[in-house]
BAZA-256084 format. One record per residue: x, y, z of N, C-alpha, C in turn; residue in one letter. Coordinates in steps of 0.001 Angstrom, whole numbers, m for minus. Layout:
# residues N
      nu      nv      nw     cau     cav     caw      cu      cv      cw aa
       X       Y       Z       X       Y       Z       X       Y       Z  A
...
END
This chain:
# residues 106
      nu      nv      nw     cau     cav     caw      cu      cv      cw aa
  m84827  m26281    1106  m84013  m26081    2284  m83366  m27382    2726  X
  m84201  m28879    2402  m83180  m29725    2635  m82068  m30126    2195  X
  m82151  m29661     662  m81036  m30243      11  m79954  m29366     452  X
  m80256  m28541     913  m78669  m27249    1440  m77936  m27720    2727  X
  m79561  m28257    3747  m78629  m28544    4659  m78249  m30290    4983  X
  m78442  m30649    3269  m77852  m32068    3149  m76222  m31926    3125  X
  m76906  m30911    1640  m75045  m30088    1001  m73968  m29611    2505  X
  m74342  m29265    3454  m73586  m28485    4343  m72855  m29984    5080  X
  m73636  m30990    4909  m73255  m32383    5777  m72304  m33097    5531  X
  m72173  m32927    4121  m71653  m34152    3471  m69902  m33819    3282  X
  m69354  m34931    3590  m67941  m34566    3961  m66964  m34414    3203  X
  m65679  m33597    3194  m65077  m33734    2071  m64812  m34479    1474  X
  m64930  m35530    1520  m64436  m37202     726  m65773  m36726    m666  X
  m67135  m36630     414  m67963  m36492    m671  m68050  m35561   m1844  X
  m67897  m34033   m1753  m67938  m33375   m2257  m66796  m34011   m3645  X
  m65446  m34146   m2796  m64484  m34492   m4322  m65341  m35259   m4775  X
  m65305  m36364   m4506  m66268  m37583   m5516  m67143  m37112   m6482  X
  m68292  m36128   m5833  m68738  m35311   m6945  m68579  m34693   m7650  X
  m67465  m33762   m7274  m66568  m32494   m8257  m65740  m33824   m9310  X
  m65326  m34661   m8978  m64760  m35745   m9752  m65811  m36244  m10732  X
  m67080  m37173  m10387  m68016  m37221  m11529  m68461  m36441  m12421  X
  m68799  m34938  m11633  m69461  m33620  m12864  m67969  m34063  m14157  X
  m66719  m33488  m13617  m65707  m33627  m14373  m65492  m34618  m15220  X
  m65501  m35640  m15033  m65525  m37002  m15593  m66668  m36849  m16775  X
  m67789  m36373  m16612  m68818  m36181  m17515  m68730  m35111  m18197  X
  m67958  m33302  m17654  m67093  m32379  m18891  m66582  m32907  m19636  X
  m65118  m33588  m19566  m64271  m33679  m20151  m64617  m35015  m21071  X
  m65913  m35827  m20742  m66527  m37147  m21757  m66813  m36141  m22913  X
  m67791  m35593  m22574  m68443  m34358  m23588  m67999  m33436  m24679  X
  m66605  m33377  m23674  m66166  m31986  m24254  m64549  m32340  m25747  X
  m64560  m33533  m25274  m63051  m33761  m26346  m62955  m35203  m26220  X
  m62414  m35182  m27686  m61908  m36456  m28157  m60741  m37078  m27492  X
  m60513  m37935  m27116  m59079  m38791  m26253  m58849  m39346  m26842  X
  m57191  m39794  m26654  m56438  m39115  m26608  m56906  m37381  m26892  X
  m56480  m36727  m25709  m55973  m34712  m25646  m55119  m34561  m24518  X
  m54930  m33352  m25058  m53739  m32906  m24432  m54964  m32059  m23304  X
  m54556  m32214  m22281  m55292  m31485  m21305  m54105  m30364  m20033  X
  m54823  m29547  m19728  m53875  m28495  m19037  m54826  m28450  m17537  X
  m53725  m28840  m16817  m53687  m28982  m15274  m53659  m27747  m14783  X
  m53903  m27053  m13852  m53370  m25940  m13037  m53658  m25775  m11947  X
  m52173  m25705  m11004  m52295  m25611   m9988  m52083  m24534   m9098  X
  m51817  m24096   m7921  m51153  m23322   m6907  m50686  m24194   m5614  X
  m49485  m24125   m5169  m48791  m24298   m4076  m48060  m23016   m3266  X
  m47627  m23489   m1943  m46598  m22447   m1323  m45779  m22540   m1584  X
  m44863  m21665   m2183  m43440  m21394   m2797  m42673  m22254   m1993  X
  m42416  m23304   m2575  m41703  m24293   m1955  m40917  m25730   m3020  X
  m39342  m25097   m3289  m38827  m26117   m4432  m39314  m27433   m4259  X
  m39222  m28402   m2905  m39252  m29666   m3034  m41009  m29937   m3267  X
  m42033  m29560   m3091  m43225  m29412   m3262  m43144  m29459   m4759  X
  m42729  m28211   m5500  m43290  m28134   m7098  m41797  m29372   m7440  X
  m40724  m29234   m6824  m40158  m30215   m8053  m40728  m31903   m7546  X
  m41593  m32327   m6306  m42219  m33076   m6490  m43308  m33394   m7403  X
  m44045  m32606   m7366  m45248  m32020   m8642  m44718  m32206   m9859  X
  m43479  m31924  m10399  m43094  m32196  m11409  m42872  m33879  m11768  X
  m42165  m34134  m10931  m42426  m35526  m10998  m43543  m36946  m11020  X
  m44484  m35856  m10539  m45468  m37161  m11014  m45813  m36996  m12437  X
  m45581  m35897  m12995  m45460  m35899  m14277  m44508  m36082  m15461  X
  m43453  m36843  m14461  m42295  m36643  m15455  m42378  m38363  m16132  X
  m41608  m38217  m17329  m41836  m39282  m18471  m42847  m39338  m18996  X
  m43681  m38316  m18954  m45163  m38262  m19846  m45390  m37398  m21022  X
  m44296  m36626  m20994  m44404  m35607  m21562  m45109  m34464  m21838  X
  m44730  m34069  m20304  m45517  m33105  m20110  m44730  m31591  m20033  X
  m45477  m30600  m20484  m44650  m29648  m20760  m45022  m28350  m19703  X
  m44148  m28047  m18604  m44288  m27459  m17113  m43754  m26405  m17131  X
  m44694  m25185  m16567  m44595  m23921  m16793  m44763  m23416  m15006  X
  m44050  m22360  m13965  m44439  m22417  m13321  m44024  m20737  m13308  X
  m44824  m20272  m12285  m45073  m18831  m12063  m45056  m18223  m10619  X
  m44015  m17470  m10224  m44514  m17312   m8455  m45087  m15873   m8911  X
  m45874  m16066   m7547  m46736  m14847   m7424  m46103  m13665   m6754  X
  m46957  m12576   m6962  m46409  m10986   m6451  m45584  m11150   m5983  X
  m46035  m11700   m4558  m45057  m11264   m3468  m44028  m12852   m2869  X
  m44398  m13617   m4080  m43368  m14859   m3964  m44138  m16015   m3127  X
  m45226  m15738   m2499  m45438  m16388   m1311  m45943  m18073   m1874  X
  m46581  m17947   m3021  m47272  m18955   m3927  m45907  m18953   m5326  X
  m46996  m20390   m6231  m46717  m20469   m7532  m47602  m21463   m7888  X
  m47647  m20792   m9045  m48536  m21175  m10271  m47914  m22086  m11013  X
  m48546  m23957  m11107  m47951  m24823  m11934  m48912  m24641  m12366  X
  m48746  m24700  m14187  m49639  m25331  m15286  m48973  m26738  m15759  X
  m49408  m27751  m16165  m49007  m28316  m16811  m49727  m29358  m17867  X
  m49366  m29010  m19335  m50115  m29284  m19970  m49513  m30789  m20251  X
  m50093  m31906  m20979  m49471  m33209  m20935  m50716  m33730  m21718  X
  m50618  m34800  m22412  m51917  m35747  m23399  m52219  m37121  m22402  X
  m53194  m37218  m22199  m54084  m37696  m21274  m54749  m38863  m22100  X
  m54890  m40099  m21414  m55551  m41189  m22338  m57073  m40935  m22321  X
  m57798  m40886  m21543  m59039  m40578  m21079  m59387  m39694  m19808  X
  m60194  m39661  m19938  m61196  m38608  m18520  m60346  m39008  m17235  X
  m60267  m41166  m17049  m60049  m41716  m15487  m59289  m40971  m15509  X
  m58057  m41016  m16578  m56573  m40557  m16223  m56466  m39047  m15752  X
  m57128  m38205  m16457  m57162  m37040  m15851  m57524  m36760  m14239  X
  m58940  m37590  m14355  m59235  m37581  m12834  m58514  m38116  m11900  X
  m57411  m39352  m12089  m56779  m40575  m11186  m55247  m39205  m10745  X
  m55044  m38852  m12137  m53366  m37725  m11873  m53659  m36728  m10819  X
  m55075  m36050  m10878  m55634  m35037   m9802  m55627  m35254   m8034  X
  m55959  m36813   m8633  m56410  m37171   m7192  m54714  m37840   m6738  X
  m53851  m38385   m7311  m52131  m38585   m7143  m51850  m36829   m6946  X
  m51832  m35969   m7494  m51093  m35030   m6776  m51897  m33947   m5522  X
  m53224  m34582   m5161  m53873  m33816   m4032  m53252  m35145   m2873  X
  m53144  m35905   m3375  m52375  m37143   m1929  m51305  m37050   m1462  X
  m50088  m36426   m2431  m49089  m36197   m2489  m48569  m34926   m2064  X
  m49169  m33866   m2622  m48712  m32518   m2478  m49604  m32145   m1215  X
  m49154  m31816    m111  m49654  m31353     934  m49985  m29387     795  X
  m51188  m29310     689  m51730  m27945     426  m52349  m27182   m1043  X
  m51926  m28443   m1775  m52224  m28138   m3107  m53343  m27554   m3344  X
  m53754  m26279   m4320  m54841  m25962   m5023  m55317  m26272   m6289  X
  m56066  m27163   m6531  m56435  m27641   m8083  m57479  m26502   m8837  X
  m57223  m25533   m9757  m57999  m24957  m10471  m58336  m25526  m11456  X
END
């Protein structure tokens, strides 16, 4: 019971940090780097939002797919791009949650 109502305390700064290390230690595990790794996001249907989003990825070569939903209200960025290591994956995540106001990282 303490560790839950440690978990309930700890502030969002903390939680990313952790969701950032577990990750950092998937993606050590899981593939060789240089890979091509696939981002995905959700925003509110909003051009200057995703064509900002696009831009932190642009000159990397990254290849950007985006999708609005049912009823338009959202969209779905994927974007797949080759990644030097894990930081980089983790450092691009944390550049477009600073940047993009509302962003969802799946």
């Amino acid at each position: 019971m303490y560790l839950y109502s440690k978990n309930l305390s700890m502030s969002k700064d903390q939680k990313s940090e952790e969701f950032y290390k577990k990750l950092k230690v998937q993606l050590t595990e899981t593939a060789l780097w240089p890979s091509e790794y696939l981002y995905k996001f959700i925003v509110k249907t909003d051009t200057a939002k995703i064509d900002k989003m696009e831009g932190l990825f642009n000159n990397m070569g990254a290849v950007i797919t985006t999708t609005a939903s049912k009823n338009g209200k959202y969209t779905s960025v994927s974007i797949n791009v080759r990644m030097k290591n894990p930081d980089a994956v983790i450092e691009k995540y944390k550049e477009v949650a600073n940047e993009i106001e509302g962003v969802i990282s799946l």
